[in-house]
N, C-alpha and C positions, 0 to 999 in steps of 0.2 A: 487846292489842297484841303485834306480832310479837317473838321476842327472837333474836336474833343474838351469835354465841362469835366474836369474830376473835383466833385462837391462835398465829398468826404475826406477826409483822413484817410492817407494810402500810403503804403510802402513806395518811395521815389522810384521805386525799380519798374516801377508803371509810366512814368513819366520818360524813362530813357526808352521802355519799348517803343512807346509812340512815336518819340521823336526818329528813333534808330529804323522807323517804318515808314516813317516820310510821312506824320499827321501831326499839324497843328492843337497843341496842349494846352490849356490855361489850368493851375491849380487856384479855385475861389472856395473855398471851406466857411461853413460856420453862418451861411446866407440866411436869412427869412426867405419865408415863402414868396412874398412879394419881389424879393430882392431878386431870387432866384427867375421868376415868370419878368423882369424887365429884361434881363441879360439870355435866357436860353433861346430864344430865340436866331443866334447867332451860329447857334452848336448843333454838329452833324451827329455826335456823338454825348452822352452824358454817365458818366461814372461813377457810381454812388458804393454805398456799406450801408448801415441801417438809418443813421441818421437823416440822411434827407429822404423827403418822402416825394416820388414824383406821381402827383395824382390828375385828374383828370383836367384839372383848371392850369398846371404848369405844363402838362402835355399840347393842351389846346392851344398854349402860347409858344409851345417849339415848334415855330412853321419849317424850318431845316434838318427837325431830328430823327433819325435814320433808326439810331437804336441805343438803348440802357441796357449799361452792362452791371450787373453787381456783382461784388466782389467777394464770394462765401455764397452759400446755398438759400439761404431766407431769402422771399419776394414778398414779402405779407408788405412792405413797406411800397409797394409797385404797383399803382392802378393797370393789372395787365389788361383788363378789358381795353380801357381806354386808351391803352398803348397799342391793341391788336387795332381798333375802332381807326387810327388815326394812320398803321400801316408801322407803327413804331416795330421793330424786333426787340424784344426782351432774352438776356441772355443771363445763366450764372456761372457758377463754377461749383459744380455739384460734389467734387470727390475733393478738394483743394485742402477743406478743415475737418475732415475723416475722422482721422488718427490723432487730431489737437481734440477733437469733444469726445472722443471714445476716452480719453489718457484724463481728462478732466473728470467725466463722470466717475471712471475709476476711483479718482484722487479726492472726490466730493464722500464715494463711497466710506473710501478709510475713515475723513474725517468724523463723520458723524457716526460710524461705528467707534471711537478713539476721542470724541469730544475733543482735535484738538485745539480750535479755535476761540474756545473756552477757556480749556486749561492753558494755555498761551495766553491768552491777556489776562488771567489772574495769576498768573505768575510773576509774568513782568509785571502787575500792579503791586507787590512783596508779599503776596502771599505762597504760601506753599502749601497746595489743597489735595497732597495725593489721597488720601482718601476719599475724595468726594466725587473721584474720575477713578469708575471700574468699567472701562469699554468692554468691548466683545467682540470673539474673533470673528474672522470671516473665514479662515478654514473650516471645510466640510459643512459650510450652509449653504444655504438654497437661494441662487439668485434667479429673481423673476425680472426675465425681460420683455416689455411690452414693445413692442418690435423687436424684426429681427434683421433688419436689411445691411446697408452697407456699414453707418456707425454702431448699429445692434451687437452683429454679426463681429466688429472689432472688440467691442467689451466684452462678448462672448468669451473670445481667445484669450484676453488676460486674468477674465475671471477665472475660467479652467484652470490657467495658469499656477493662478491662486490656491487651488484644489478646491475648487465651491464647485457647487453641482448647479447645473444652469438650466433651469426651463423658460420654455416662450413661448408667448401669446404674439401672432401675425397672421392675419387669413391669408396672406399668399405664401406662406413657408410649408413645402410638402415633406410629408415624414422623410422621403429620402435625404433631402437637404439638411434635416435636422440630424439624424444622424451622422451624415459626412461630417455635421458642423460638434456632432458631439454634445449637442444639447434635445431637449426633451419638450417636443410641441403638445400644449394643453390648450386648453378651452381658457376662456380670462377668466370664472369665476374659481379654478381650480388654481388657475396661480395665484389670486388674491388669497386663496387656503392655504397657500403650501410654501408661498416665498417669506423667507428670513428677512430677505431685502427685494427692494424692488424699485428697477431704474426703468426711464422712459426713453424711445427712441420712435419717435412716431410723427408724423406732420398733424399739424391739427385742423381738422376737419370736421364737420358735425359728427358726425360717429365716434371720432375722440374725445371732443369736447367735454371737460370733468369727466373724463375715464377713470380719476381717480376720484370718486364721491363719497358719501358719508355712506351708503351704503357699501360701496366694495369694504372701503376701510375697516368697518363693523364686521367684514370677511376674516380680516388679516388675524395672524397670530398678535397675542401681546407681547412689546418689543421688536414688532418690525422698523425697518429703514425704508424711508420712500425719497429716492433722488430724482430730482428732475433736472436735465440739461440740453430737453429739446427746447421742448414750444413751453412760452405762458398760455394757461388756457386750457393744459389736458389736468390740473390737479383744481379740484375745490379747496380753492384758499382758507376757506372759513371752517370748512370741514376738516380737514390737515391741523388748524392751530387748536381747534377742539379735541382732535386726537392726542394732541400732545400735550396739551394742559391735564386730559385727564390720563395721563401716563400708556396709552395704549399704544403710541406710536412709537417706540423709543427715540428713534432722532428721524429728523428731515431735513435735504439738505435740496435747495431749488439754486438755480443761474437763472432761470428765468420765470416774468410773471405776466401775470393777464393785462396790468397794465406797467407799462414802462416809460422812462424811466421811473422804477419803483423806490423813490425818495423817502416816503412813507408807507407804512404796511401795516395791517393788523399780525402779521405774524414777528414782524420784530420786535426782538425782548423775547420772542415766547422759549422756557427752556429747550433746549436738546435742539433749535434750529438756528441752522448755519445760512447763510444767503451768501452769494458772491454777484456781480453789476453784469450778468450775459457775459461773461469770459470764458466760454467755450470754445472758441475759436481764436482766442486772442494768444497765441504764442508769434514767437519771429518768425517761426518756420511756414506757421498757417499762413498767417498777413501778407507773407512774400509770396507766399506758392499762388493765391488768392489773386493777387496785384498782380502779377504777370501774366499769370492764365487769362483776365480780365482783359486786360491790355492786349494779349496777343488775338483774342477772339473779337475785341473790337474791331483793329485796326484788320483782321484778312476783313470782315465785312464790309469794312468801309472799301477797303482797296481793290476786292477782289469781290464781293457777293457771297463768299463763302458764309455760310452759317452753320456756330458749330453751338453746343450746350443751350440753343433755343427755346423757351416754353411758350410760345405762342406761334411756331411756323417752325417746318420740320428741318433739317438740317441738309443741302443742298448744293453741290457748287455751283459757281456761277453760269458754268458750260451745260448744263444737265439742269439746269433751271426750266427751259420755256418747253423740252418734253416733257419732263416728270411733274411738272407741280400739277397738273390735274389730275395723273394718277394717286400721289402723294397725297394732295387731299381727302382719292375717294377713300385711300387703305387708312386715313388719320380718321373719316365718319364711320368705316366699318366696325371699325375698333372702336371706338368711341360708343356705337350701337349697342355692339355683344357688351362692352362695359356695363352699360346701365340695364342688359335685359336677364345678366348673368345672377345668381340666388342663390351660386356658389363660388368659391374660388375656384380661380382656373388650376388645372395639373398640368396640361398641355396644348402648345395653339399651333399650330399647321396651315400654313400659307400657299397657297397653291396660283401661280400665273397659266393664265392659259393665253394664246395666240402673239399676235405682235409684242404683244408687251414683254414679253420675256427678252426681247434683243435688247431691253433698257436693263439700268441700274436699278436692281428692282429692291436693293438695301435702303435708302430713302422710304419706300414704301413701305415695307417690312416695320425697319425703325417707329414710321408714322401711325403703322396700326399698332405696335405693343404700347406704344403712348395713349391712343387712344381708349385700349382695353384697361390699363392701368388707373387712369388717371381720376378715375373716383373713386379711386380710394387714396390714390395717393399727387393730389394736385398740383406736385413740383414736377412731377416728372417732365421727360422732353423726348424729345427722338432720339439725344445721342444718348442720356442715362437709362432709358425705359430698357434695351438690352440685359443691362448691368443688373438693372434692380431684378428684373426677370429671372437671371439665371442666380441670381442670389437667394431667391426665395425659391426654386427648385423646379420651374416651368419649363418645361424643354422645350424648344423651339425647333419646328420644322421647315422646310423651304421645301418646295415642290413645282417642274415645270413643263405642262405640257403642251403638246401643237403649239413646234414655234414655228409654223408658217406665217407668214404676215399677212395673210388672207385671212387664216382664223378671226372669228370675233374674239379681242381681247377682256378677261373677265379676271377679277380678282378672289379668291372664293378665301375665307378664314373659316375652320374651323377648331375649336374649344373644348376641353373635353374635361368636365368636372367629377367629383364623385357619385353626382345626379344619373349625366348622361353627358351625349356628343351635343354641341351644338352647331349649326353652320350658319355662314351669312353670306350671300353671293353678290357683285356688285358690278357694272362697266360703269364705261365712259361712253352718254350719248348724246351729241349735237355740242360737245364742250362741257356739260356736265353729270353729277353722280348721279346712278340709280342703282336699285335694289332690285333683282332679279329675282332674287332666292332667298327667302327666311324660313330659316329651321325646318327646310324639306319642303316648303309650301312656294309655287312660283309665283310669281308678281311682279309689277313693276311698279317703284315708287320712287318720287322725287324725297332729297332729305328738305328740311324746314328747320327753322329755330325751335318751334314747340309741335310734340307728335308725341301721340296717343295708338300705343302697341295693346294689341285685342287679341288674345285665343280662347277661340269659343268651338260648342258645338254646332256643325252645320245645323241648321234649323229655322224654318220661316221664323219672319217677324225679326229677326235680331237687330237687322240693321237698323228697320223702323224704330227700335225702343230707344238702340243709340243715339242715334239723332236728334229725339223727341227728348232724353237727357241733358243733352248736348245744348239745344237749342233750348229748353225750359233754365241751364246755367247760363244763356245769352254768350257761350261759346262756340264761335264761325269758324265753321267746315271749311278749311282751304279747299283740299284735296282729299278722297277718297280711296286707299288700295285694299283690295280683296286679293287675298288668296284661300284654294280648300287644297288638301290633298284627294280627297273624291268627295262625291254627292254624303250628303249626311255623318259625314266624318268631322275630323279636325279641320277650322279656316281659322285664319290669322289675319288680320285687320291693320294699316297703318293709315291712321289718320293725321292731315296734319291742320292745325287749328293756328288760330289769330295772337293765341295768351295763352299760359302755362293754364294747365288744368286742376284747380283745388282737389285738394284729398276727398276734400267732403261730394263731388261730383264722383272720382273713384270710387267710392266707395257707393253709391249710387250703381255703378257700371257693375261692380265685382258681384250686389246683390242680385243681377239681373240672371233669370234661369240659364243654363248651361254656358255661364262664362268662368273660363278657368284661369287666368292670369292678365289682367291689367298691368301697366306701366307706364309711365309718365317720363318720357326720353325728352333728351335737348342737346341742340347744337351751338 
C-alpha cells in the first residue's frame, strides 16, 4: 500500500481522500528539517503548503518518494530540479485558490483606497478621527493590471464590475483577448502613466523581479495605489516605503514579501500601508478545494500512474505511457526551443503530426509543447495548465494531421506566428531519441543537449572558423556541431551544443562577428 507524509497544515478532507483510495496517511506538521530527512524516507508520497520546504538534501533522503504534491499554485518552496534529478513528479493545483486571491486583491484594493485598517484600530483605540480618513473612490478610475491570466483576468471582471476602466500589461494577451475581456492592453511603461491603481498578478521571474522600481514608481501619477497579492519580489520594498513617506503613493497594500515570514519590515509603521501574513489563498473554500484536488492527484499517481497538474513531466496515463513518453518529450524540447528563440510573443501556434504518430494520443504532446513554449516566461506552467493559460491570453491553437500511414516517417512540425513573422521547428524520433530536422525553414539535423548555442548568420567563408576560434579562446567545448543554409551564400543557422552555459560576454563576442544576425543562448 501507498504511503503518504502531509507536513503541513491541511484541510482533513485530504486525509479521508487518501484513506477512501486505499493509501496509507500519516499527518506529522511543524518538523525541522532534520526531523523531516530522518522520517521521509519511509514515504511514497509527501504533501506539503508553503511551510515545509523540500529541497535537495530532504529529497536525497526520500529513497521511496514517488512524488510532492502542493496544495495551492506556489513551488518556489520545491527544489523541482532536484525532484526532476531524483525521478520525483512535482504536482500543484494551479486553478484551486483563483477566485480566493483575485476577491482578496479586490478587498486589499478598497482598503487602502478607504484607509480602513487604520481608521479601524483608532477607532477602537476611543478616538474618533473622521476627519483625518478622506479616501477615494474607485469608480471611474484606472486599474492597471500587470498580468492578465487566470487571477488577472478574475480581478479584471470585478473591477469592471466596479465601473473602473481596466488596462493591462502581459506579453502574451493578444488585442483580441483583451477586448472579449473588456480591458485595454498597453505597453508597462504606459500603464505605470495612466493607472490610478495598480495590482500585480504575475509569477516572478527575472523579467519581473522589482517590476515595480523606483523608476516605474517616479511614472505613476500622485496618489496612486500599488497592491500586491502575487509573489514577494515583484515590488522594491525600499522604493515603495520611500514613495509613501514622501506622499507620492497614496496607499500600498502587499500579502506578500521578498522575504517571509516578514516578522519585521522597513515598511511597517510607514503611513497609508496595509500588510496582511500571505492570506490570498487562505479562505475555507480555497484550502478545501486545494486539499482534495492534492489528494485526489496524489493518490491516481500513486495507484494508477496517471499524472495530472505536473510541472516537471507532462501529464500521461499509465496505459499510453511507454508509446508517448518519447514523443511527449520531443513536443516538451520543441516548445521549449521556439520558447527561448521567440523576440516576440506568440498570437498563434499550429501543431502538425505527420505519419504513424498520429494513430497516438497526440493531446499529451500538444499539452507538452505549449508548456514548453510558455514556460519562460511563465515557470509554473505544466502540460495540464499551459492550455488554459494559452487560451486565456488569446493564442489559438491549432492541431493538424497528415499521412497517417504507418509507414510514413513520423515528425512533429510546430509552428508560431508572431507579430514579427511565422516561425517553424520540425523535429522526430530517432534510434529512441529527439532530433531537429527543420529550424525556421533551414534543414538539419541536430541532437538537443543541456546547453546550445543557436547562430543565424550570412553564408559566408571563414564563419565557422571565427566561431570556433571564440569558442575555444572562452575555453568552451564543442560537443556537437549542426549546420544548416537555405542555399549557397544565403541565410544558415547553426546549432551548437557545448559542455557549460555560454557567458554574455562571449555573445556578445559572437553577435560582433561580420554577418551574424541573431545569437541565443537555449537550455534544456
Amino acid at each position: 500500500m501507498p504511503k503518504v507524509l502531509i507536513s503541513d497544515k491541511m484541510s482533513p478532507s485530504a486525509v479521508e481522500v487518501f484513506k477512501n483510495r486505499g493509501v496509507d496517511v500519516d499527518v506529522i506538521t511543524g518538523q525541522s528539517k532534520d526531523e523531516l530527512i530522518k522520517i521521509i524516507g519511509d514515504y511514497d508520497g509527501l504533501a506539503v503548503r508553503s511551510s515545509t520546504r523540500p529541497d535537495a538534501e530532504i529529497i536525497a533522503a526520500a529513497k521511496n518518494l514517488k512524488v510532492i504534491g502542493r496544495a495551492g499554485i506556489g513551488v518556489d518552496n520545491i527544489d523541482i530540479k532536484a525532484a526532476t534529478d531524483r525521478g520525483v513528479v512535482v504536482m500543484n493545483t494551479p486553478f484551486g485558490n483563483a477566485i480566493t486571491t483575485a476577491e482578496h486583491a479586490i478587498a486589499m484594493l478598497f482598503a487602502a483606497a478607504r484607509q480602513i485598517p487604520s481608521a479601524s484600530a483608532r477607532t477602537q483605540n476611543g478616538e474618533w478621527p473622521k476627519s483625518d480618513f478622506k479616501g477615494t473612490e474607485l469608480f471611474n478610475k484606472t486599474l492597471g493590471l500587470i498580468g492578465c491570466g487566470n487571477i488577472g483576468t478574475l480581478v479584471a471582471e470585478r473591477a469592471l464590475g466596479l465601473k473602473m476602466k481596466v488596462i493591462a500589461y502581459d506579453p502574451y494577451l493578444t488585442e483580441e483577448r483583451a477586448v472579449k475581456l473588456g480591458v485595454t492592453k498597453v505597453e508597462l511603461d504606459e500603464l505605470f502613466q495612466r493607472a490610478d491603481a495598480i495590482t500585480l498578478h504575475t509569477p516572478l521571474v527575472e523579467s519581473t523581479k522589482n517590476i515595480v522600481n523606483r523608476e516605474r514608481l517616479g511614472m505613476t501619477k500622485k496618489g496612486v495605489i500599488i497592491v500586491n497579492c502575487a509573489r514577494g519580489g515583484l515590488v522594491d520594498e525600499e522604493a515603495l516605503k520611500d514613495a509613501l513617506e514622501a506622499g507620492h503613493v497614496r496607499a500600498a497594500a502587499l500579502d506578500v514579501f521578498a522575504v517571509e515570514p516578514a516578522k519585521q519590515h522597513a515598511l511597517f509603521g510607514t503611513p497609508n500601508f496595509i500588510a496582511t501574513p500571505h492570506l490570498g489563498a487562505s479562505t475555507l473554500e480555497a484550502q478545501e478545494n486545494v486539499a482534495v484536488q492534492v489528494a485526489e492527484q496524489m493518490a491516481d499517481y500513486l495507484l494508477t500512474g496517471a499524472v495530472s497538474n505536473a510541472l516537471n513531466t507532462p501529464s500521461i496515463s499509465a496505459e499510453e505511457a511507454p508509446r508517448l513518453k518519447p514523443w511527449v518529450d520531443l513536443a516538451d524540447k520543441l516548445g521549449t526551443l521556439m520558447g527561448q528563440l521567440l523576440h516576440a510573443p506568440a498570437q498563434s501556434v499550429e501543431v502538425t503530426y505527420k505519419g504513424g504518430i498520429t494513430q497516438l494520443n497526440t493531446n499529451p504532446m500538444s499539452a507538452a509543447m505549449l508548456a514548453g513554449l510558455l514556460k519562460t516566461a511563465m515557470p509554473e506552467v505544466n502540460a495540464v495548465s499551459a492550455p488554459v493559460l494559452a487560451k486565456q491570453r488569446g493564442i489559438e491553437i491549432k492541431e493538424s494531421y497528415i499521412d497517417e500511414a504507418e509507414r510514413a516517417e513520423s515528425l512533429i512540425r510546430i509552428q508560431v506566428e508572431t507579430d514579427e513573422r511565422k516561425f517553424a521547428i520540425v523535429g522526430t524520433i530517432y534510434r529512441g531519441e529527439p532530433r531537429i530536422v527543420r529550424l525556421f525553414g533551414v534543414p538539419m539535423d541536430a541532437a538537443f543537449s543541456p546547453h546550445m548555442l543557436y547562430v543565424r548568420n550570412e553564408d559566408k567563408p571563414g564563419f565557422i572558423g571565427k566561431l570556433g576560434q571564440i569558442l575555444g579562446d572562452a575555453k568552451v567545448n564543442i560537443a556537437t556541431f549542426s549546420l544548416g543554409r537555405v542555399a549557397e551564400g544565403e541565410e544558415a543557422v547553426c546549432l551548437v551544443s557545448v559542455d557549460a552555459s555560454v557567458s554574455e560576454d562571449v555573445v556578445e563576442q559572437i553577435k560582433s562577428l561580420d554577418h551574424v544576425k541573431i545569437v541565443d543562448v537555449v537550455s534544456f
